[in-house]
C-alpha positions as CSV (number, residue, x, y, z in Angstrom):
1,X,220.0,-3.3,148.3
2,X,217.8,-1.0,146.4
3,X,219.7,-0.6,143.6
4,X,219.3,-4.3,143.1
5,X,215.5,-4.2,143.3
6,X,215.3,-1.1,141.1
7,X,216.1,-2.8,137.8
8,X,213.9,-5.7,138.1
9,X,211.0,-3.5,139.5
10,X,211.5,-1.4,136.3
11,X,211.4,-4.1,133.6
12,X,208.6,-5.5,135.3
13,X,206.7,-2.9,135.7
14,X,207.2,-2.0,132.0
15,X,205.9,-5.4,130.9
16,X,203.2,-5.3,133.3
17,X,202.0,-2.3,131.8
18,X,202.1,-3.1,128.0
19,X,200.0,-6.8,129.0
20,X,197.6,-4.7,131.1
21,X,196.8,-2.6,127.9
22,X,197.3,-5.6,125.5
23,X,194.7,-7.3,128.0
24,X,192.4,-4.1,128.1
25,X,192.0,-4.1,124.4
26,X,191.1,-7.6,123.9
27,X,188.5,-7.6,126.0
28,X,184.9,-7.1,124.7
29,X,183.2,-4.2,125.5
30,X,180.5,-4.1,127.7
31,X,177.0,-1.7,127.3
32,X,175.9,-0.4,130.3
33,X,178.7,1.2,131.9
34,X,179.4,1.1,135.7
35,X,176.1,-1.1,135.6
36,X,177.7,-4.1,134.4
37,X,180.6,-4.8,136.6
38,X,178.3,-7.1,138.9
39,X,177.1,-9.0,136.1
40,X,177.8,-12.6,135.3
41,X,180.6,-13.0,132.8
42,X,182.8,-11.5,135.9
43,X,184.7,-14.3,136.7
44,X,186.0,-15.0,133.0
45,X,190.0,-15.4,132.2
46,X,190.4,-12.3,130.2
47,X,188.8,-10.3,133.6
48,X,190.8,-12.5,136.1
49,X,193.8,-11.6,133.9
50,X,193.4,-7.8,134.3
51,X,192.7,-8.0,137.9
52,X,196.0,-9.8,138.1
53,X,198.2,-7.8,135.6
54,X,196.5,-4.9,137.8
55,X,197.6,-5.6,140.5
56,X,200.9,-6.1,139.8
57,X,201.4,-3.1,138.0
58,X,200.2,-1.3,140.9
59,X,202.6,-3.0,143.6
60,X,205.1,-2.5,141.2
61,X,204.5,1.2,141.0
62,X,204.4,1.7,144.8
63,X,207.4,-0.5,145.0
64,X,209.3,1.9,142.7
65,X,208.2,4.8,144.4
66,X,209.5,4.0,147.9
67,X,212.6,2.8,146.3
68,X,213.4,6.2,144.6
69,X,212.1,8.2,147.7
70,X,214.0,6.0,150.7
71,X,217.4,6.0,148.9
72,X,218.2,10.3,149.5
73,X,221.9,9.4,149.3
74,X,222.7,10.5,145.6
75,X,219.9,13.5,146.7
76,X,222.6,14.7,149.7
77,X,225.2,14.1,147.2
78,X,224.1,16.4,144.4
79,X,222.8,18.9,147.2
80,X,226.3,19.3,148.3
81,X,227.8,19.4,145.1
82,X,225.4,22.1,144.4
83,X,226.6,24.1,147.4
84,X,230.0,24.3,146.5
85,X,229.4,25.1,142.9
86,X,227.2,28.1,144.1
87,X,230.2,28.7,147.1
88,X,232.7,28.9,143.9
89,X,230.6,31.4,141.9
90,X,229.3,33.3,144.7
91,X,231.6,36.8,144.5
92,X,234.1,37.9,147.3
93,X,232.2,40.0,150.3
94,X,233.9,43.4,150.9
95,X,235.8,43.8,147.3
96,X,235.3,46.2,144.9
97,X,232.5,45.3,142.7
98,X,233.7,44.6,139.0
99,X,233.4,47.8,136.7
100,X,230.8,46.7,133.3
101,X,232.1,48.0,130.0
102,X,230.2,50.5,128.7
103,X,227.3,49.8,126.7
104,X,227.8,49.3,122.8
105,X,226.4,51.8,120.1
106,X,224.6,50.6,117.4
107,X,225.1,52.1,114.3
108,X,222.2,52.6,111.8
């Protein structure tokens, strides 16, 4: 089932983001900083807009982020491949240990 969402999530959430900064940047600015957010021209389109395109982008984000943390399947499968990779080159308990060559002279 998640792998169904995933896809969907993702291309949404990509378009949501590129209209929340297409949205961002037509807006006029605003002198006054935090001081104008209660003024009157809240209500507009443009500002409704954002609040939307916000809020999608957000559920979209925490959407995506329980999908990729709830679905630890492919994270046990590449745990236990890594496991028997390191089980493979892991060296033999109670051998000899391998003899190393000598080290090489330089000449000068």
């Amino acid at each position: 089932m998640a792998e169904l969402l995933h896809t969907p999530f993702t291309v949404l959430h990509i378009m949501a983001c590129a209209f929340l900064i297409l949205v961002i940047l037509i807006q006029p600015g605003k002198s006054g900083g935090l001081g104008a957010l209660g003024g009157s021209g809240a209500g507009n389109f443009l500002t409704k807009t954002t609040w939307a395109t916000a809020g999608i982008f957000f559920f979209t984000s925490i959407s995506l982020a329980y999908l990729s943390s709830s679905t630890d399947e492919s994270m046990r499968k590449h745990s236990v491949a890594l496991q028997k990779q390191r089980d493979q080159n892991a060296p033999l308990s109670g051998g000899t240990p391998a003899k190393s060559a000598p080290p090489a002279h330089s000449s000068k």
